[in-house]
C-alpha positions in Angstrom: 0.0 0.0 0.0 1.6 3.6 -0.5 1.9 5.3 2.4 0.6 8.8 1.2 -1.1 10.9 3.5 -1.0 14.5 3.1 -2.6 17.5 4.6 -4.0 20.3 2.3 -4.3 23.8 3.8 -8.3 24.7 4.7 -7.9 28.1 6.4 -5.1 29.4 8.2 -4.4 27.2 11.3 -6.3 24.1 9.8 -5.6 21.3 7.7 -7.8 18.3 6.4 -6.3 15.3 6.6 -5.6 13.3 2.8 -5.2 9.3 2.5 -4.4 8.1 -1.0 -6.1 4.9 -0.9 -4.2 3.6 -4.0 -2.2 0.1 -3.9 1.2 0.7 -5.0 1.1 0.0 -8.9 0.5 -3.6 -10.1 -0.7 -5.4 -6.9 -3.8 -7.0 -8.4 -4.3 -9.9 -5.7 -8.1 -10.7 -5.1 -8.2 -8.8 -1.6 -6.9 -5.7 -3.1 -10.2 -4.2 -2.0 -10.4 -5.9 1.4 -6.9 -4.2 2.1 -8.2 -0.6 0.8 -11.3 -0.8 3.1 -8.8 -2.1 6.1 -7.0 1.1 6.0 -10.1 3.4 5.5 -11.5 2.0 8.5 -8.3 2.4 10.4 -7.6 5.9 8.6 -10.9 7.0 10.1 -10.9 5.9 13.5 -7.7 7.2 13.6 -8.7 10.3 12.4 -12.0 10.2 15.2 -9.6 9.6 17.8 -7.6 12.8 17.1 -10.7 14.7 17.3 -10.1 15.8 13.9 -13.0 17.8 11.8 -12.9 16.0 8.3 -10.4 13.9 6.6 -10.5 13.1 2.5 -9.4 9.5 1.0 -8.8 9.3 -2.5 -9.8 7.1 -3.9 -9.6 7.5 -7.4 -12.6 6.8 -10.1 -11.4 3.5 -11.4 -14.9 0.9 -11.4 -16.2 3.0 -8.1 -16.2 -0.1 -6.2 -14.1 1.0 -3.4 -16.1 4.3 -3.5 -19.3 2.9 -3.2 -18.2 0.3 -0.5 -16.7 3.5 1.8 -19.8 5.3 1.4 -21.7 2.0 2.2 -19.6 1.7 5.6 -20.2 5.5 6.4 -24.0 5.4 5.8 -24.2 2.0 7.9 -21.4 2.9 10.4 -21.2 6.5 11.3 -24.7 7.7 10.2 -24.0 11.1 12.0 -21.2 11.9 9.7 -21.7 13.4 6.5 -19.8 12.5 3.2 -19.4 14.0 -0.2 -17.5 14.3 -3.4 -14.1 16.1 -2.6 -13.7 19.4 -4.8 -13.5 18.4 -8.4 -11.0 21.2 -9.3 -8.6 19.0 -7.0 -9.7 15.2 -7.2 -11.5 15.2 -10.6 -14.9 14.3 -10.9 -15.6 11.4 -7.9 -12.1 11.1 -7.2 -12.4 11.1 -3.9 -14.6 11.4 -0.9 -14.7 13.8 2.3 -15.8 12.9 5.1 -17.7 15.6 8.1 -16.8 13.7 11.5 -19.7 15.0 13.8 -19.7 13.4 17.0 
């Protein structure tokens, strides 16, 4: 798995959390998607635990398996918290997700 996780600047003083999702480039094994969704839920508890505000994983646009599977967990999960598409003129169109942590 790659290990990227950036923070992009919101405001001054605050930063949203990024986790690139992405398997480092060729791993194809059948629990590709197993190991994805391991380190959203991970990334996101993580992320609760800090107290932070919002976090964004990419995810890329690929099938939108993965996508549809982290918005299934969120809806199911953490019904409190509100996802959407992250800003297109940085992810493309359903590139990736942002998440709302509301407690």
């Amino acid at each position: 798995m790659k290990g990227n996780i950036t923070k992009r600047e919101k405001s001054p003083g605050k930063r949203t959390r990024e986790v690139d999702l992405h398997l480092r480039s060729g791993y194809s094994h059948p629990d590709a998607i197993e190991r994805q969704l391991a380190r959203f839920r991970g990334e996101l508890e993580s992320a609760v635990r800090r107290g932070d505000r919002e976090i964004i994983f990419i995810h890329g646009v690929g099938s939108g398996r993965l996508r549809e599977e982290i918005r299934k967990i969120l809806y199911h999960d953490y019904p409190s918290f509100i996802c959407q598409d992250a800003p297109f003129s940085r992810y493309g169109f359903g590139g990736a997700t942002l998440v709302i942590i509301k407690k």
